[in-house]
C-alpha positions as CSV (number, residue, x, y, z in Angstrom):
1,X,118.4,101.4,117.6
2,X,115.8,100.5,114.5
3,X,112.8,98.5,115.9
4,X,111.0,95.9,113.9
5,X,107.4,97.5,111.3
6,X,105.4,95.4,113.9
7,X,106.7,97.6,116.8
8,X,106.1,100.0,115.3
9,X,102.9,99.2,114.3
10,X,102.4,99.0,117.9
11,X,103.5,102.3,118.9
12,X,100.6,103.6,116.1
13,X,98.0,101.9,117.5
14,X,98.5,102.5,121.0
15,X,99.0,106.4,120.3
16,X,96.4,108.8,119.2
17,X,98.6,112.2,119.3
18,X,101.3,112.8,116.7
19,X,103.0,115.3,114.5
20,X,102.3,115.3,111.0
21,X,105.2,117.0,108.0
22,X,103.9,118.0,104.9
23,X,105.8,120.4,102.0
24,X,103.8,123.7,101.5
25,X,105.8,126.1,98.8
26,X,109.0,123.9,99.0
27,X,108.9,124.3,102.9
28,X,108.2,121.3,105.1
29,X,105.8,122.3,107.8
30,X,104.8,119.7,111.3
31,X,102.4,120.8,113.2
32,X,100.2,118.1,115.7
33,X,97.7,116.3,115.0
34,X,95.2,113.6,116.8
35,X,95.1,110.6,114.5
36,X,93.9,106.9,114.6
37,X,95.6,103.8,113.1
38,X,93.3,101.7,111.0
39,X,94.8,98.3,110.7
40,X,91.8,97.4,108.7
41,X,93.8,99.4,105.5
42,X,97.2,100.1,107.0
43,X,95.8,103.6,106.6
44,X,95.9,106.6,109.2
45,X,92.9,108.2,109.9
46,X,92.0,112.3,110.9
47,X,90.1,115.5,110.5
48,X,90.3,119.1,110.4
49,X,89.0,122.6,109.0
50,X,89.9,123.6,105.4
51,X,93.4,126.3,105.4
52,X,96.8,125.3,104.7
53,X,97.5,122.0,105.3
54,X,94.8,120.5,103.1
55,X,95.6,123.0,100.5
56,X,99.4,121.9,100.7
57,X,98.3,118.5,100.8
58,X,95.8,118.3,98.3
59,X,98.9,119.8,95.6
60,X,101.6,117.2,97.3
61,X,100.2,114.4,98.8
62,X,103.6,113.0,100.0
63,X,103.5,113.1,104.0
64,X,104.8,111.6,106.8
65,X,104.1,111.5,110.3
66,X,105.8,110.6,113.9
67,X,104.5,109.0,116.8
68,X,107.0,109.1,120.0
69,X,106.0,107.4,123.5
70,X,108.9,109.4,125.5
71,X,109.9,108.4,129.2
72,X,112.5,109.9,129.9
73,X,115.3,111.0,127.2
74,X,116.9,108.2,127.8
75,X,114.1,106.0,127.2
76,X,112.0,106.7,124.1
77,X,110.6,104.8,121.0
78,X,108.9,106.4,117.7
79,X,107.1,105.3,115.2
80,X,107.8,107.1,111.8
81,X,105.3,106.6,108.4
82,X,105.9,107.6,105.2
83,X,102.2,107.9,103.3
84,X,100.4,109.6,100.7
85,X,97.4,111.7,101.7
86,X,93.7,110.8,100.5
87,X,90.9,112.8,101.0
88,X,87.8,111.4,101.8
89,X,83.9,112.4,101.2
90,X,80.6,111.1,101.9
91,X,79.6,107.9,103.4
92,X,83.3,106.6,103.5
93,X,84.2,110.2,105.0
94,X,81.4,109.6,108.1
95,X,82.3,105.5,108.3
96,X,86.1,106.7,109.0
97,X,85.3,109.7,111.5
98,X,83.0,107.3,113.6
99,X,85.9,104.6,113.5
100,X,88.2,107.3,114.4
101,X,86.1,108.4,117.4
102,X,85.4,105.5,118.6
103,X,89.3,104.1,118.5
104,X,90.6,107.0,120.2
105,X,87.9,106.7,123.0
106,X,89.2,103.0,123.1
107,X,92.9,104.1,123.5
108,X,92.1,107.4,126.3
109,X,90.0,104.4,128.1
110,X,92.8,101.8,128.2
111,X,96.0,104.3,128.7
112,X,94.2,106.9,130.4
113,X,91.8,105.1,132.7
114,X,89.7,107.8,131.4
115,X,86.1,107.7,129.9
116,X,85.3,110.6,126.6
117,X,81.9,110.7,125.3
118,X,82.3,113.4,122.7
119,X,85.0,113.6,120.1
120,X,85.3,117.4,121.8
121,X,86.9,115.9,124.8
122,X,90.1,114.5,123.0
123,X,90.0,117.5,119.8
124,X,90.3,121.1,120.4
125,X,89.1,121.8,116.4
126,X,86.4,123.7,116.0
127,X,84.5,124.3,112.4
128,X,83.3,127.7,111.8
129,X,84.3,127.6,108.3
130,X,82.1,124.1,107.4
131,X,81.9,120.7,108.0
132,X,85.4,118.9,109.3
133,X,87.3,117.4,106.2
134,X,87.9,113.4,106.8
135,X,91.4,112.4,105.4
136,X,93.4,109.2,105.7
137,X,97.5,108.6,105.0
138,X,98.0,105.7,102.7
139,X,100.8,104.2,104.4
140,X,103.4,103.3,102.0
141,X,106.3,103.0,104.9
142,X,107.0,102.2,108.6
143,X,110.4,102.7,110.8
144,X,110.5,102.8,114.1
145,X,113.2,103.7,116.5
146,X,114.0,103.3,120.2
147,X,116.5,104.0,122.8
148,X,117.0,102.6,126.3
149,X,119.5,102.6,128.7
């Protein structure tokens, strides 16, 4: 059954894993990603290395991304967004990756009873080709979906 945007506003903000679809070559690709919601501007925020998925979504920055929280399969809800990718540099780059770290260490301390230091600890990316690129998702759209018996 369709949940209400502010459940599924929820199910962003209490998540911090997710799998993100973008279109590469008129193929959609979804691959994970570790994310965090920024209620400040409805955005999503997250990081990686330069390859294919910012090339593909610096050309088509239509994306969407889903968030499940899965008990059992008969007892599920997901979050999905429909966004437009920005890229982001400098000062607003390093103000974003600081929020991000510091939200998901928020989230792994309140569902995981566990306490991260270094952004290392939740992210397996590692940068030998340069400096992480900083994105957001513009979030243009938010369903949400849920099923319980």
């Amino acid at each position: 059954m369709d949940i209400s945007v502010s459940e599924s506003i929820t199910i962003l903000r209490d998540n911090y894993k997710g799998h993100l679809a973008y279109i590469s070559d008129d193929k959609p690709y979804v691959i994970p990603i570790t994310y965090f919601f920024d209620p400040e501007d409805n955005s999503i925020i997250s990081y990686t290395a330069a390859g294919h998925k910012i090339d593909a979504m610096r050309k088509n920055a239509a994306v969407s991304i889903v968030v499940e929280q899965i008990e059992s399969m008969v007892n599920w809800e997901s979050a999905q967004v429909h966004g437009t990718f920005e890229e982001l540099e400098g000062s607003s780059a390093k103000q974003k990756l600081h929020l991000f770290t510091e939200g998901i260490k928020d989230i792994i301390k309140q569902k995981e009873h566990k306490s991260v230091e270094f952004i290392n600890e939740f992210s397996s990316k590692s940068y030998t080709r340069g400096n992480p690129i900083v994105y957001k998702i513009n979030i243009l759209e938010v369903t949400g979906k849920r099923r319980e018996t």
